[in-house]
C-alpha positions as CSV (number, residue, x, y, z in Angstrom):
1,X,-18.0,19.3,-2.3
2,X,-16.7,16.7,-4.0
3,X,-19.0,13.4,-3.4
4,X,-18.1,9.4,-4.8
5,X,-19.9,6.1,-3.7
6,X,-17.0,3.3,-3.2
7,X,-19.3,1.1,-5.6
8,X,-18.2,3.2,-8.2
9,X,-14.8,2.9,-8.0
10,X,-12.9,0.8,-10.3
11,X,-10.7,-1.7,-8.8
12,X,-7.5,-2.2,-10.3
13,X,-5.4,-5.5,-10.1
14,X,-2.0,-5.9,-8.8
15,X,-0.5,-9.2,-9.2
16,X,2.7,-10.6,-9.0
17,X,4.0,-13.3,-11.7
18,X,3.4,-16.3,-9.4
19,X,0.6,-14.7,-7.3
20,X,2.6,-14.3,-4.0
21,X,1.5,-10.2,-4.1
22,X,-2.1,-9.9,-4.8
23,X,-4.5,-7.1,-4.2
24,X,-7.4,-5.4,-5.7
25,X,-7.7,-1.7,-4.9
26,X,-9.8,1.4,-4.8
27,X,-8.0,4.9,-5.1
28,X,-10.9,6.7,-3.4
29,X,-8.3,9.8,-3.4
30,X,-8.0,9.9,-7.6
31,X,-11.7,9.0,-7.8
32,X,-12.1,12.5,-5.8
33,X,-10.0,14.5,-8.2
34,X,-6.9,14.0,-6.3
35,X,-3.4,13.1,-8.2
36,X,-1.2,10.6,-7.8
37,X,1.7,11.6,-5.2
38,X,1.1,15.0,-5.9
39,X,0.0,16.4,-2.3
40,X,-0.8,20.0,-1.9
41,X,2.6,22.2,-2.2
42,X,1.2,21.1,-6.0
43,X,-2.6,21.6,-6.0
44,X,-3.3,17.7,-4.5
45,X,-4.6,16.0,-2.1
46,X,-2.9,16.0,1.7
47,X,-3.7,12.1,1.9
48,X,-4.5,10.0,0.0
49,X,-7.6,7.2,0.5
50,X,-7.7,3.5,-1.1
51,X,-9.9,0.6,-0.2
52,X,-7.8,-3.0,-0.7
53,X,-8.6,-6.0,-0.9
54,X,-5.8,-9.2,-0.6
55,X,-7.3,-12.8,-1.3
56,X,-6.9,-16.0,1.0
57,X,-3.1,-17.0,1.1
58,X,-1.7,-13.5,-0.3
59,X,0.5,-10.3,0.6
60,X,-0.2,-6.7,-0.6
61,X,3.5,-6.0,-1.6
62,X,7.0,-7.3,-0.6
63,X,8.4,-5.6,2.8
64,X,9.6,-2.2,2.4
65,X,9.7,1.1,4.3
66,X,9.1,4.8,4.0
67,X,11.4,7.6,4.5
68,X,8.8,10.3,5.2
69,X,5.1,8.9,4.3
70,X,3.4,7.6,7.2
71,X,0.4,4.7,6.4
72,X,-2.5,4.0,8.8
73,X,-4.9,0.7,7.7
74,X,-8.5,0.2,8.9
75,X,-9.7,-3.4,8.5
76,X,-12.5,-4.0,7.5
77,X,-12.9,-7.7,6.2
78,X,-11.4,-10.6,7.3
79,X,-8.6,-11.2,9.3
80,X,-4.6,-11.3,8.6
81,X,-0.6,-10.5,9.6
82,X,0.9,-7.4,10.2
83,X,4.6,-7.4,9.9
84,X,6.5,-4.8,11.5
85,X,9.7,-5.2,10.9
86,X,10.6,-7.5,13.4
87,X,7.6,-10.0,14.1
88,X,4.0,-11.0,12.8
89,X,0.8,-9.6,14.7
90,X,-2.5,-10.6,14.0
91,X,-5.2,-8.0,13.0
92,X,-9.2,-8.8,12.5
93,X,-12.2,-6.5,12.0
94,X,-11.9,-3.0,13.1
95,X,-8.4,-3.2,13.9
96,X,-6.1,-0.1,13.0
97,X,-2.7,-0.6,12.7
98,X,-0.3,2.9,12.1
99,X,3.0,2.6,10.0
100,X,5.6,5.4,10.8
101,X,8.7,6.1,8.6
102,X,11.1,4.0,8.7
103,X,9.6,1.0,9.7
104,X,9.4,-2.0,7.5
105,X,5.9,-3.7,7.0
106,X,3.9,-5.9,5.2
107,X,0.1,-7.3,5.1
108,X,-0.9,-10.9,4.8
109,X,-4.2,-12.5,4.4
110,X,-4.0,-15.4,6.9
111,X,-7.5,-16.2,6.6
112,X,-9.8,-18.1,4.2
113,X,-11.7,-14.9,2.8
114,X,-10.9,-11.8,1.2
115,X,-9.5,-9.4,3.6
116,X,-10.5,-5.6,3.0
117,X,-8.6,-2.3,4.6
118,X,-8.9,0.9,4.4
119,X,-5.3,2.3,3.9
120,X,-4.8,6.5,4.4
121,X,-1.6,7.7,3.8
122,X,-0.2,11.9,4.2
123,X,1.5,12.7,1.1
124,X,4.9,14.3,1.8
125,X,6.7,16.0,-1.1
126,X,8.8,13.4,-1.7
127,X,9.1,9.7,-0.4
128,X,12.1,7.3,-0.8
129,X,10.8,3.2,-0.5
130,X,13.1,0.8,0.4
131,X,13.1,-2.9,-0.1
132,X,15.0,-5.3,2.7
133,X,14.9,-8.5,0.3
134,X,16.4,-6.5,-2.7
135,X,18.1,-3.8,-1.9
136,X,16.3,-1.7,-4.1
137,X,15.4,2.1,-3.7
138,X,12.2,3.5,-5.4
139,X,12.1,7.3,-5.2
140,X,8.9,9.9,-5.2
141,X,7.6,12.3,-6.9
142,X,10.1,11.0,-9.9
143,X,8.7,7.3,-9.1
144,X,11.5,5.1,-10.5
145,X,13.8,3.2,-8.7
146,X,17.3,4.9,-8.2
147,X,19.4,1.9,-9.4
148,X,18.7,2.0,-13.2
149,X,17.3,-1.6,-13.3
150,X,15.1,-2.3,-15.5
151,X,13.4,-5.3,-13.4
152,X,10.1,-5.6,-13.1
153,X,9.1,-4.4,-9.7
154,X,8.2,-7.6,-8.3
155,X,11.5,-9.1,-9.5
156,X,13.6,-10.7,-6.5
157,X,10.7,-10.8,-4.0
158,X,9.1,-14.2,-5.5
């Protein structure tokens, strides 16, 4: 057994240049002995476990969608957007919200405090993310984007 209080976990910063994307987050999954999109056909993890957290006024990352990974979030601080695609919906405390392939989505904190989620996500052998305002194709287990632009990955979004 493999055992990690959440309090233990280092939270790493993700910030876009003018603070539009924002998040802090917990890979409980690598903190377990997991790998980073390596799932089990290579000794990994079959999901993968992170604890967020997006300040007052930001987004967790600019729309995209998911060829084959699916993403279910679990909130449990605070209250925000969903975006589906198509239209906002708005999500509060023990909300879950399920993101299948191929559908674009997005998280906003709408709310004066931070707001915390749990996000799980299956790890398929290989994942391609697209991005709607760009254009731009990121590809898994290679993880690099397939048009050879050097960009930063928040370029274009701000």
């Amino acid at each position: 057994m493999k055992s990690i209080h959440i309090k233990q976990i280092p939270e790493e910063e993700r910030k876009s240049p003018k603070s539009v994307y924002h998040l802090f987050q917990k890979n409980i999954s690598l903190a377990l002995g997991g790998e980073k999109d390596i799932g089990l056909w290579s000794g990994g993890h079959p999901f993968d476990l992170a604890s967020v957290r997006v300040p007052a006024g930001c987004k967790n990352w600019p729309v995209h969608r998911h060829s084959a990974q699916w993403e279910l979030y679990y909130l449990l601080e605070g209250s925000g957007r969903y975006f589906d695609g198509e239209s906002w919906h708005e999500i509060h405390v023990g909300d879950a919200v399920l993101s299948p392939p191929g559908e674009n989505h997005q998280i906003e904190n709408s709310g004066t405090q931070d707001l915390v989620y749990l996000v799980i996500a299956d790890m398929p052998q290989a994942d391609r993310t697209s991005y709607p305002a760009t254009g731009r194709t990121f590809v898994k287990p290679e993880r690099k984007f397939l048009d050879g632009v050097s960009a930063g990955y928040y370029d274009g979004h701000e």
